[in-house]
DSSP file (Angstrom, degrees, kcal/mol; ACC not computed):
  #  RESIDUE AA STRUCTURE BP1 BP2  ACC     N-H-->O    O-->H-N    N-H-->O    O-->H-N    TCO  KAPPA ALPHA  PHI   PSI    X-CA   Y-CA   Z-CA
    1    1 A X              0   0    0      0, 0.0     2,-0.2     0, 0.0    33,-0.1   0.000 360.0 360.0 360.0 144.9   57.8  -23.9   32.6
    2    2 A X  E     -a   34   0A   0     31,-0.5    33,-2.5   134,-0.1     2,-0.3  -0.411 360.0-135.6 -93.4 142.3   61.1  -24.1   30.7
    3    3 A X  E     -a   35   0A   0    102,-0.4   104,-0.6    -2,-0.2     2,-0.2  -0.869  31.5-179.9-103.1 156.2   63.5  -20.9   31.7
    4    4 A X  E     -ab  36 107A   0     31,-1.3    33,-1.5    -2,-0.3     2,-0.3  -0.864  21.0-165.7-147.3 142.3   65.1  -19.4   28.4
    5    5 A X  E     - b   0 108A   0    102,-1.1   104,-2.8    -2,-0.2     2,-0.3  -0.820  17.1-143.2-147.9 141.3   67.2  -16.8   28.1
    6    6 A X  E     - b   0 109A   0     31,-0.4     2,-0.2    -2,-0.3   104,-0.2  -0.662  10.6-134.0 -89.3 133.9   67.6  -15.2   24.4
    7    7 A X    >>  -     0   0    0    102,-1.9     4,-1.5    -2,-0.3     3,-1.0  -0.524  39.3 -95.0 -89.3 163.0   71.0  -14.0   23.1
    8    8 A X  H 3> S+     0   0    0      1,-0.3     4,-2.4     2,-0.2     5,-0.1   0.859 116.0  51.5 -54.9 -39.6   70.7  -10.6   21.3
    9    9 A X  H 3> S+     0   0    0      1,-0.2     4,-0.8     2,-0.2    -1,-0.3   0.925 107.4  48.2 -73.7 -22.5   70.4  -11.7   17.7
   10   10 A X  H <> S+     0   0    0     -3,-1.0     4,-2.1    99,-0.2     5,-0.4   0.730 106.2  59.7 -86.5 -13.8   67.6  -14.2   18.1
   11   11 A X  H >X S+     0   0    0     -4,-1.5     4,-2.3     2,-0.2     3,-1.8   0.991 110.2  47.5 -61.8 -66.4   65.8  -11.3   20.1
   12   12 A X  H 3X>S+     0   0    0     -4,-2.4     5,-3.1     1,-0.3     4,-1.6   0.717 108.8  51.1 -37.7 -41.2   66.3   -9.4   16.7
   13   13 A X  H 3<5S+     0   0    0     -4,-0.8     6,-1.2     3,-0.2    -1,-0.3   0.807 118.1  38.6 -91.7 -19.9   65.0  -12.2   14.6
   14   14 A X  H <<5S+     0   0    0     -4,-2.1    -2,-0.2    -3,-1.8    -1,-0.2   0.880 130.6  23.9 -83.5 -42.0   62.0  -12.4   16.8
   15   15 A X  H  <5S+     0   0    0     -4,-2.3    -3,-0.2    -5,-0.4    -2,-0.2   0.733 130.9  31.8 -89.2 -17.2   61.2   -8.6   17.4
   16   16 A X  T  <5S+     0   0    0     -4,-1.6    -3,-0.2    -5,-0.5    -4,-0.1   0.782 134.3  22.8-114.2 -49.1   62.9   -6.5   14.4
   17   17 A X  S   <S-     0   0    0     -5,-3.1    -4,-0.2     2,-0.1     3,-0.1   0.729  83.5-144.8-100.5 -22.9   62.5   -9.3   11.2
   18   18 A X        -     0   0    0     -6,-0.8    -4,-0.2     1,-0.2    -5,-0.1   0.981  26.8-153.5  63.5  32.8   59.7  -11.2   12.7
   19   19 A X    >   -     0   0    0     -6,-1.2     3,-1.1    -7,-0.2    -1,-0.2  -0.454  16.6-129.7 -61.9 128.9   61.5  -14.2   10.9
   20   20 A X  G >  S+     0   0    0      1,-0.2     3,-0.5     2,-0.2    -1,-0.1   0.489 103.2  62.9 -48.8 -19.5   59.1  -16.6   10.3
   21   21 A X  G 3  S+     0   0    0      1,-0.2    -1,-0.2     2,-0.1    -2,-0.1   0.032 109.5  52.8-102.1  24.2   61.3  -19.9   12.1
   22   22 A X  G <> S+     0   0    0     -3,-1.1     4,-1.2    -9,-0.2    -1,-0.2   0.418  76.0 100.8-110.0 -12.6   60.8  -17.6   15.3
   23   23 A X  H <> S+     0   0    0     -3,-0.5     4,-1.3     1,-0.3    -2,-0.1   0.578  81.0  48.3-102.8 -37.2   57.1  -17.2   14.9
   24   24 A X  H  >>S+     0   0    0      2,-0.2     4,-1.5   109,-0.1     5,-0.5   0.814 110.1  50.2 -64.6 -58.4   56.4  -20.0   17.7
   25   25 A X  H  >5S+     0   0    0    108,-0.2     4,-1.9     2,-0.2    -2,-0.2   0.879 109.1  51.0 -53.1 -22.5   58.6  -18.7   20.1
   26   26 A X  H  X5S+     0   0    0     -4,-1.2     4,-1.6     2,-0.1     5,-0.2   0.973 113.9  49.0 -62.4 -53.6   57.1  -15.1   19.6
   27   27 A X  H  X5S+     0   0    0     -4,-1.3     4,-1.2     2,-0.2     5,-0.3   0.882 109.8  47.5 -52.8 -60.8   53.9  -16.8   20.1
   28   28 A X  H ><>S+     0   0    0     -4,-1.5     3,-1.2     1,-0.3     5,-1.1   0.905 109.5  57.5 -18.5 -74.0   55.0  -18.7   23.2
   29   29 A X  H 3<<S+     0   0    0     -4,-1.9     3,-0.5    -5,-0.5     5,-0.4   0.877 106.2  47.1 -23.3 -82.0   56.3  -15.7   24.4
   30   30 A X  H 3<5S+     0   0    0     -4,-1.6    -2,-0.2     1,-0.3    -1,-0.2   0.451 110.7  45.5 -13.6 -39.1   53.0  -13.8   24.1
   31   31 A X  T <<5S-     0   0    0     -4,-1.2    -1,-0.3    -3,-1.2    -2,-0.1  -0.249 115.8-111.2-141.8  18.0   50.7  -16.0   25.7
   32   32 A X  T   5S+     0   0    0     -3,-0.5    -3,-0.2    -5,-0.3    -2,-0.2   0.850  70.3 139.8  55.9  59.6   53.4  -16.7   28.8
   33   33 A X      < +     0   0    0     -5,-1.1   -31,-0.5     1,-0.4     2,-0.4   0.257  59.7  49.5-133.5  -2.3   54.1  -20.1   28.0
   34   34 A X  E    S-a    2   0A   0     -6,-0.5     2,-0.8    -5,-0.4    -1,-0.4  -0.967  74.2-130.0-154.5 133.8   58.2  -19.7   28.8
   35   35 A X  E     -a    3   0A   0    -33,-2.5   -31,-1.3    -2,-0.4     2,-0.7  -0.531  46.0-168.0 -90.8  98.3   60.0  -18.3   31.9
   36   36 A X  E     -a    4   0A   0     -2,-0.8    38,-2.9    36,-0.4     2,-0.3  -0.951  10.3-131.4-120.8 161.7   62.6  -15.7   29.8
   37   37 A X  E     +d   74   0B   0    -33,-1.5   -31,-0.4    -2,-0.7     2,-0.3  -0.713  29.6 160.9 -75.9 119.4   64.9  -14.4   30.9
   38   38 A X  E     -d   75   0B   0     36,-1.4    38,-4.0    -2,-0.3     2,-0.2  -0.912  16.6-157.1-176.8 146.5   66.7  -10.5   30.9
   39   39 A X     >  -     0   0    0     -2,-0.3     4,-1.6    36,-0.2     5,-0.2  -0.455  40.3-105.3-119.4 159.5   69.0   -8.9   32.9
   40   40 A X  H  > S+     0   0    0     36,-0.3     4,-1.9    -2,-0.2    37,-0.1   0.951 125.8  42.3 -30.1 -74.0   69.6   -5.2   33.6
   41   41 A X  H  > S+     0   0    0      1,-0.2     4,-2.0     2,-0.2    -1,-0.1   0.719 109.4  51.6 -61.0 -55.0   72.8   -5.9   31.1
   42   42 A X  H  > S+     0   0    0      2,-0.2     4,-2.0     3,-0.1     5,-0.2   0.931 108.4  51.2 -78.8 -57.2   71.3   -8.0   28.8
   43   43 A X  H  X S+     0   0    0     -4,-1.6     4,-2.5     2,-0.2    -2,-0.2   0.901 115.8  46.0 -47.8 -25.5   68.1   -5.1   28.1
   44   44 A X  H  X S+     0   0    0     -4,-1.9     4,-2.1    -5,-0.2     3,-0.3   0.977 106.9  56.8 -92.8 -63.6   70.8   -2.3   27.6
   45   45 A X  H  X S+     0   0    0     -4,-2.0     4,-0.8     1,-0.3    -2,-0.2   0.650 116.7  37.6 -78.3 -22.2   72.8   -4.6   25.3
   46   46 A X  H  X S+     0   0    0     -4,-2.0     4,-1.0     2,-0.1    -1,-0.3   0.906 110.9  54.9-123.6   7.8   69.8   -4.9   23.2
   47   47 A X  H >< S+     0   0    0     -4,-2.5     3,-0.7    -3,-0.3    -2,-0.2   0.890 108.0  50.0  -7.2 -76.4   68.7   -1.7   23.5
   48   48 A X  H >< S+     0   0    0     -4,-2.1     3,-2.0     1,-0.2    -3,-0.2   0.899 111.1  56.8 -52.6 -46.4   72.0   -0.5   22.2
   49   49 A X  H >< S+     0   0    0     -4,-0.8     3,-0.5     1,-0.3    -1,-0.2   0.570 103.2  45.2 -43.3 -43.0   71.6   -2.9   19.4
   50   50 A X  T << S+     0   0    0     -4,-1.0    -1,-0.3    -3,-0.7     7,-0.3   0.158  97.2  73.0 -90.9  13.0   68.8   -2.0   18.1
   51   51 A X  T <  S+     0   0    0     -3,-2.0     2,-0.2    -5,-0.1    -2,-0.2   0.073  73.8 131.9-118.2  30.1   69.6    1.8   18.1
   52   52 A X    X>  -     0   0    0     -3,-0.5     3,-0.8    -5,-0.0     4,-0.6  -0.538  69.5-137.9 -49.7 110.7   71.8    0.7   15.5
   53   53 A X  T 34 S+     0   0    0     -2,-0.2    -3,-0.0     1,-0.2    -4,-0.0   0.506 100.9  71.1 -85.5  25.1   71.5    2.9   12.6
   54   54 A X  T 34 S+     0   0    0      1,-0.2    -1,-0.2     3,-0.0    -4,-0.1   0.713  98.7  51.9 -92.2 -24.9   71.6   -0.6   10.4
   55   55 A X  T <4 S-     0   0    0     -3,-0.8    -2,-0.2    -6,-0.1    -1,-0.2   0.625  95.3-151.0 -84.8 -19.5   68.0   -1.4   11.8
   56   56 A X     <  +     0   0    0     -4,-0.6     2,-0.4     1,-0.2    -3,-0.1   0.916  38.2 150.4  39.5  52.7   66.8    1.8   10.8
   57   57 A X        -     0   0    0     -5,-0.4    -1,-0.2    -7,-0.3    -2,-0.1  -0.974  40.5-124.8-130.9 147.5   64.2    1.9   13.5
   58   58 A X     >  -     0   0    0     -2,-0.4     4,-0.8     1,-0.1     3,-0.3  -0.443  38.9 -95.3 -72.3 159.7   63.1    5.6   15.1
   59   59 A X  H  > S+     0   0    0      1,-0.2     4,-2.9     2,-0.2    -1,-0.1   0.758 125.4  62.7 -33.5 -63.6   63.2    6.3   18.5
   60   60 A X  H >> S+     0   0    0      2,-0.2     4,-1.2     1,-0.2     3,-0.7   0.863 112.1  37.9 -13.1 -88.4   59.2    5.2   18.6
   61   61 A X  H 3> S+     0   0    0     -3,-0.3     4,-0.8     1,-0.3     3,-0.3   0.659 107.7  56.8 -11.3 -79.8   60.2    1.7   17.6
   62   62 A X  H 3X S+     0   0    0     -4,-0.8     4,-2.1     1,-0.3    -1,-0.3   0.596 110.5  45.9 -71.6 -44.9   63.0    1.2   19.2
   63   63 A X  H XX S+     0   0    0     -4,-2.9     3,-1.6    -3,-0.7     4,-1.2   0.986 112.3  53.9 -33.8 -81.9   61.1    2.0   22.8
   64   64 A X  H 3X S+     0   0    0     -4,-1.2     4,-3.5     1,-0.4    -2,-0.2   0.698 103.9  47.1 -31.7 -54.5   58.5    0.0   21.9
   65   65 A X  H 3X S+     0   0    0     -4,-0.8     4,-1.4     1,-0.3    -1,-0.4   0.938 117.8  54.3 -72.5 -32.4   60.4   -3.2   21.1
   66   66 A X  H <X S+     0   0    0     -4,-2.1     4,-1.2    -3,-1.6    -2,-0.3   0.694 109.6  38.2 -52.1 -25.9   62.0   -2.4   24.3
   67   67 A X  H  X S+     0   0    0     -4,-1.2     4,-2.4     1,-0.2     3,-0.4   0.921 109.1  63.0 -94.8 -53.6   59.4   -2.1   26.3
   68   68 A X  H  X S+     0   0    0     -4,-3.5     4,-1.9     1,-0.2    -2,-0.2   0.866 110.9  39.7 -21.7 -49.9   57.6   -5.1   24.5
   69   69 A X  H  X S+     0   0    0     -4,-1.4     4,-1.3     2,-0.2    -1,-0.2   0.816 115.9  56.4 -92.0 -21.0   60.8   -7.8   25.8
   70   70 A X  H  < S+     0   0    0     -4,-1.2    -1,-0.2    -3,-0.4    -2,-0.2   0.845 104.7  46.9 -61.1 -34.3   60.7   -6.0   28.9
   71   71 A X  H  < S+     0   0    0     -4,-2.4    -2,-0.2     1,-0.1    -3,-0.1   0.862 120.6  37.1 -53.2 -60.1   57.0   -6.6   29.5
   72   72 A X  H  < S+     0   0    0     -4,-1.9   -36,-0.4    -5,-0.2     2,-0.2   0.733 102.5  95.5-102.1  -9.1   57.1  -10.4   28.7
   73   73 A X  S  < S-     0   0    0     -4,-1.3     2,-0.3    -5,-0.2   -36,-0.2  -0.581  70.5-136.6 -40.3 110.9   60.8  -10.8   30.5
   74   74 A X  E     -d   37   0B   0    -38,-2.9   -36,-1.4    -2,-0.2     2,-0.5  -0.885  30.4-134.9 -74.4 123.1   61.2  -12.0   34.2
   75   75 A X  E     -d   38   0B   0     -2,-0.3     2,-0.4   -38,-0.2   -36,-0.2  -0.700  17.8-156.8 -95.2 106.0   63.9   -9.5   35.2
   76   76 A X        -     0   0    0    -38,-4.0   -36,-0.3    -2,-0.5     2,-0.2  -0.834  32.0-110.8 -91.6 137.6   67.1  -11.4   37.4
   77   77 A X    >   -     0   0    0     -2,-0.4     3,-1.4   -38,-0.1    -1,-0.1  -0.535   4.3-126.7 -78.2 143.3   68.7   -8.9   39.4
   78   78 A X  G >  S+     0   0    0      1,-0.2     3,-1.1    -2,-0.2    -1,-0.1   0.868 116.8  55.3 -51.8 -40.2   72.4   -7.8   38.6
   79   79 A X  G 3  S+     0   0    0      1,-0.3    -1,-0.2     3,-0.0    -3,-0.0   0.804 109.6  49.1 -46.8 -28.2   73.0   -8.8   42.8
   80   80 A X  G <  S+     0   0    0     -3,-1.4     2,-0.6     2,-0.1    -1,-0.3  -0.053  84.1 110.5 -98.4  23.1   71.6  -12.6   42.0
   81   81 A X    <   -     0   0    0     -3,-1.1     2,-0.2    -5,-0.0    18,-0.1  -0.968  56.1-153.8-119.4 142.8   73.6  -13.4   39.1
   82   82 A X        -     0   0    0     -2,-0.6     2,-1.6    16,-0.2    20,-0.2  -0.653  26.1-109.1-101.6 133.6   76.2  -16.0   39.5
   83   83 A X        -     0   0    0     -2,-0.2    12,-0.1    18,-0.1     4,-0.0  -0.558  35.3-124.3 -80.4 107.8   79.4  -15.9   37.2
   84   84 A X        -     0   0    0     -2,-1.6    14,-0.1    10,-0.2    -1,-0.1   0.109  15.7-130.8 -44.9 152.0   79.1  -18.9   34.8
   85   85 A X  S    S+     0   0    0     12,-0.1     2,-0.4    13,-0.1    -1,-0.1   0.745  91.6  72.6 -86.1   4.2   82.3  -21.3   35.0
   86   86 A X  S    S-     0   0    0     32,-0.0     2,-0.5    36,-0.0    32,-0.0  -0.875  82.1-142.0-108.0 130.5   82.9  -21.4   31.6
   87   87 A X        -     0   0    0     -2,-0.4     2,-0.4    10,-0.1     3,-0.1  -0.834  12.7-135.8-130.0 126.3   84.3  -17.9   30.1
   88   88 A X        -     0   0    0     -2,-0.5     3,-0.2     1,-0.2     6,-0.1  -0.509  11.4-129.0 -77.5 139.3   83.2  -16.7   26.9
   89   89 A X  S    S+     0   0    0     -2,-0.4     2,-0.9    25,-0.2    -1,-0.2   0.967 101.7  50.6 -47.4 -55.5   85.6  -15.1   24.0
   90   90 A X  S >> S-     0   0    0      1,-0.1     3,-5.1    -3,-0.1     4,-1.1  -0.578  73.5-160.3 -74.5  86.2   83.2  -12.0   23.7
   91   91 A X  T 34 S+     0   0    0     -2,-0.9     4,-0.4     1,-0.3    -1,-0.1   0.550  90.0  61.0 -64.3   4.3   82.6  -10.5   26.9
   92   92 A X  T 34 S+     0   0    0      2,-0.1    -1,-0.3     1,-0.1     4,-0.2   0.429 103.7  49.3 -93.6  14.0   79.7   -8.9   25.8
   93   93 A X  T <> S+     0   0    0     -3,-5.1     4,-1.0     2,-0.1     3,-0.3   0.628  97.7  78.1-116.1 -37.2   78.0  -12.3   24.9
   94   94 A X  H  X S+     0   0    0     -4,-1.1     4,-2.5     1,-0.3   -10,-0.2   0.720  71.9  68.6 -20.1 -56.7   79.0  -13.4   28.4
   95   95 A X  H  > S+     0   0    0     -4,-0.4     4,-2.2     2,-0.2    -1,-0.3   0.935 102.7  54.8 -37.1 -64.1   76.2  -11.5   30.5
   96   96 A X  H  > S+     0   0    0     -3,-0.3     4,-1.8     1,-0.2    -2,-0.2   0.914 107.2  51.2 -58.7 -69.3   73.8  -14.5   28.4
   97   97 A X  H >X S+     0   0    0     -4,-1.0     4,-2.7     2,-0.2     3,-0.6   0.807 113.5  41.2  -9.2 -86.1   76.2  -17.2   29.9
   98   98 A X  H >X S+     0   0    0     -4,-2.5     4,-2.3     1,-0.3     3,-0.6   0.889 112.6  50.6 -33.5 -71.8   75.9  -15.9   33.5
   99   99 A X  H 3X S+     0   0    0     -4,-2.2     4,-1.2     1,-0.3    -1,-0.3   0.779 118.1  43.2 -63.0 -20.8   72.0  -15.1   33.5
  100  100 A X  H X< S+     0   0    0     -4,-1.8     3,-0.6    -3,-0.6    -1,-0.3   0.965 114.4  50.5 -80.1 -50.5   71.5  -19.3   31.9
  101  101 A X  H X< S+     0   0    0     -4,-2.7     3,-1.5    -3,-0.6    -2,-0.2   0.910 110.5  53.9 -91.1 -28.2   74.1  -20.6   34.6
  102  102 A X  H 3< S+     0   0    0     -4,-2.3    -1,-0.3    -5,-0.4    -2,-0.2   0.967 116.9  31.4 -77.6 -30.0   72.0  -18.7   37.4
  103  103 A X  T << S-     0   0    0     -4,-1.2     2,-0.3    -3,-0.6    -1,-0.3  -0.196  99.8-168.3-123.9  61.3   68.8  -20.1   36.8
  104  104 A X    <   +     0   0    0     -3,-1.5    23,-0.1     1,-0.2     2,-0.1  -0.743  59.5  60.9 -94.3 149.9   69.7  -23.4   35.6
  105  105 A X  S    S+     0   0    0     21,-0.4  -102,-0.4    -2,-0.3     2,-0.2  -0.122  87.2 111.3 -89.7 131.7   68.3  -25.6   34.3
  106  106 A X        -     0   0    0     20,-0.2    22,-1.6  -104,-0.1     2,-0.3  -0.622  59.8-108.0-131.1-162.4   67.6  -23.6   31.6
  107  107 A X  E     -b    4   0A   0   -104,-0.6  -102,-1.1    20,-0.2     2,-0.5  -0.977  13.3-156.9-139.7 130.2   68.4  -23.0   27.7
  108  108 A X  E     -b    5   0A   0     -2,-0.3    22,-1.7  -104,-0.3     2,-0.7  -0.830   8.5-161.7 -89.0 108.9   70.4  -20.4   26.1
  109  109 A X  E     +bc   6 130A   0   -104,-2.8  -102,-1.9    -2,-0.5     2,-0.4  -0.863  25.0 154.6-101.6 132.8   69.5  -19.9   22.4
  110  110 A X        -     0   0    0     20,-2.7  -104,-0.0    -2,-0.7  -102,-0.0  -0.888  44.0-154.0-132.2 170.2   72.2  -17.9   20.6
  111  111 A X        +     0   0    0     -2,-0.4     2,-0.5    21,-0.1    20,-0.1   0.249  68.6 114.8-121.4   1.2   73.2  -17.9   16.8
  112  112 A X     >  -     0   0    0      1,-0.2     4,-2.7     2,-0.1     3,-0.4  -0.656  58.6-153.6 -92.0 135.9   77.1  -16.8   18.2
  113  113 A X  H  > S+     0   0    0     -2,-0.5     4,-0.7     1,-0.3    -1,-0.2   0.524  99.3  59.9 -77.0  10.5   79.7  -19.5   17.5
  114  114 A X  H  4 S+     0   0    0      2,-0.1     4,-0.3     3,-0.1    -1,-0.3   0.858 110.3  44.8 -90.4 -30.9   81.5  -18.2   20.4
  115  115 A X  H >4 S+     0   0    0     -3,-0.4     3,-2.2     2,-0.2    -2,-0.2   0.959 113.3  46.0 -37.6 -80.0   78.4  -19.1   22.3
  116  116 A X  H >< S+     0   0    0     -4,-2.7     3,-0.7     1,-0.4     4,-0.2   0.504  96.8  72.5 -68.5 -22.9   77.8  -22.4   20.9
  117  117 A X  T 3< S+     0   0    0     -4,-0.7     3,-0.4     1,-0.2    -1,-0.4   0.689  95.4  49.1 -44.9 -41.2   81.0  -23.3   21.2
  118  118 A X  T X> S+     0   0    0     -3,-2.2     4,-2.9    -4,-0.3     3,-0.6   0.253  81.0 104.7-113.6  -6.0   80.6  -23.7   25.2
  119  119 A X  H <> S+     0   0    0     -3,-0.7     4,-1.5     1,-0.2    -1,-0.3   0.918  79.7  49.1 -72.6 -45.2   77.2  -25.9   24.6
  120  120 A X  H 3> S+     0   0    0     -3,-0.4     4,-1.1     1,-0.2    -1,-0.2   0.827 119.9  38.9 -71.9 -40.3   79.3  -29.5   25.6
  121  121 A X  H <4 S+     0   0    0     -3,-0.6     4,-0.4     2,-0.2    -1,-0.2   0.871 116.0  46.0 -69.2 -57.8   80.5  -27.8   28.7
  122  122 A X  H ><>S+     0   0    0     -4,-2.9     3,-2.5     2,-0.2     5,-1.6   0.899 104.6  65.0 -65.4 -41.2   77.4  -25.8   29.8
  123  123 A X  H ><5S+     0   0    0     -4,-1.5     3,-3.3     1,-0.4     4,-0.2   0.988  98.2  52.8 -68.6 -79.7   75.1  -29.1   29.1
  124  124 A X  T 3<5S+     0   0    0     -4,-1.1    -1,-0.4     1,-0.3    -2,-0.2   0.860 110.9  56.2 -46.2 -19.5   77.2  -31.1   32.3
  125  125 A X  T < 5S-     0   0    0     -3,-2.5    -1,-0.3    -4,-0.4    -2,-0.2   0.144 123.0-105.6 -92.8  20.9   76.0  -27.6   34.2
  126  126 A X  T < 5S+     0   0    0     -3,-3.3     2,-0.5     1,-0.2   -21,-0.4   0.227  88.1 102.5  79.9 -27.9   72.3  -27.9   33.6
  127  127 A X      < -     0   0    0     -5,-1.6     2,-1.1    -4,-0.2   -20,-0.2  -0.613  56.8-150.9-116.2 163.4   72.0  -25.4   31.0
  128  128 A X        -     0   0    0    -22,-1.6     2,-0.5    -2,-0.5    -9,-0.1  -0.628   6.9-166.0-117.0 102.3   71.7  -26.0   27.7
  129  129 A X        +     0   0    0     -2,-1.1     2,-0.3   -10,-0.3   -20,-0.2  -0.633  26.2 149.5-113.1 111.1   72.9  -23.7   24.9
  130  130 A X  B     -c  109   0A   0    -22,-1.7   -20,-2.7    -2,-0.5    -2,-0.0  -0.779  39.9-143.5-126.2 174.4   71.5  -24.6   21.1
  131  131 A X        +     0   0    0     -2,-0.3     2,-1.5   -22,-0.2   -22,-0.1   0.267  66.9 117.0 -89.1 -16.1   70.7  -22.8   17.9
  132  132 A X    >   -     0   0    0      1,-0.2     3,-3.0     2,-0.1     2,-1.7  -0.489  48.8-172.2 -84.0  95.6   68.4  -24.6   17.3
  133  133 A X  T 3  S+     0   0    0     -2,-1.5  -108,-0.2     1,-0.3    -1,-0.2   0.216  94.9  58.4 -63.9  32.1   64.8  -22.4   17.4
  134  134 A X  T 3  S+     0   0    0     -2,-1.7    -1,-0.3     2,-0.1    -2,-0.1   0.581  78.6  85.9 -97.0 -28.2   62.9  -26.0   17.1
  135  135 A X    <         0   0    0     -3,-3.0    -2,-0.1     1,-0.3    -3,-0.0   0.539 360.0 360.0 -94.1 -16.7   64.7  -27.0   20.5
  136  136 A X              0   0    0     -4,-0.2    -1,-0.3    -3,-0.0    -2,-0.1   0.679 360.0 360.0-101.8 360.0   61.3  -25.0   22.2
């Protein structure tokens, strides 16, 4: 089973817009078909995100979808994560780095170019960091 670990906007585009080019990965998701991945760090960063008042989602929701990525998540603890060698511009996009470099080989999907930037690098370290939601 492929290990995954999702950067905060493509969690959005599968769990708050239910964009349709995500719509296999939800499924995937669902039905246990892919080891992802979540951190302590990484569930509070999209927590916060979605308690956005640009999502417009009530308290309700906003639980819910939480509890939802928490449910289908295998949770790595903050003590077992290894600091990726590669250092990201945005240290809050960083946390995604680390949890892919600790249980590589994996793939990191992100839509951030600070992110995507690091894919040539991360690739010679096992993990493998696209955009592309076709790539599962």
């Amino acid at each position: 089973m492929k290990s995954v670990v999702f950067d905060t906007n493509v969690l959005l585009d599968i769990f708050v817009f239910n964009d349709f080019r995500v719509m296999h990965i939800k499924e995937a998701l669902l039905n246990q078909q892919l080891d992802a991945l979540a951190s302590e760090q990484t569930l509070e960063e999209f927590s916060d995100v979605i308690a956005r008042p640009l999502f417009s989602l009530n308290e309700d929701d906003q639980e819910k979808i939480t509890l939802g990525w928490r449910s289908i998540a295998r949770l790595i603890e903050a003590k077992d994560i290894v600091k990726a060698p590669w250092e990201c511009q945005d240290q809050d996009d960083q946390i995604f780095l680390d949890l892919a470099y600790t249980v590589k080989p994996s793939m990191l999907i992100s839509k951030d170019n600070a992110v995507l930037k690091l894919a040539s690098r991360a690739a010679k370290e096992g993990v493998i960091i696209t955009a592309d939601y076709k790539a599962l």
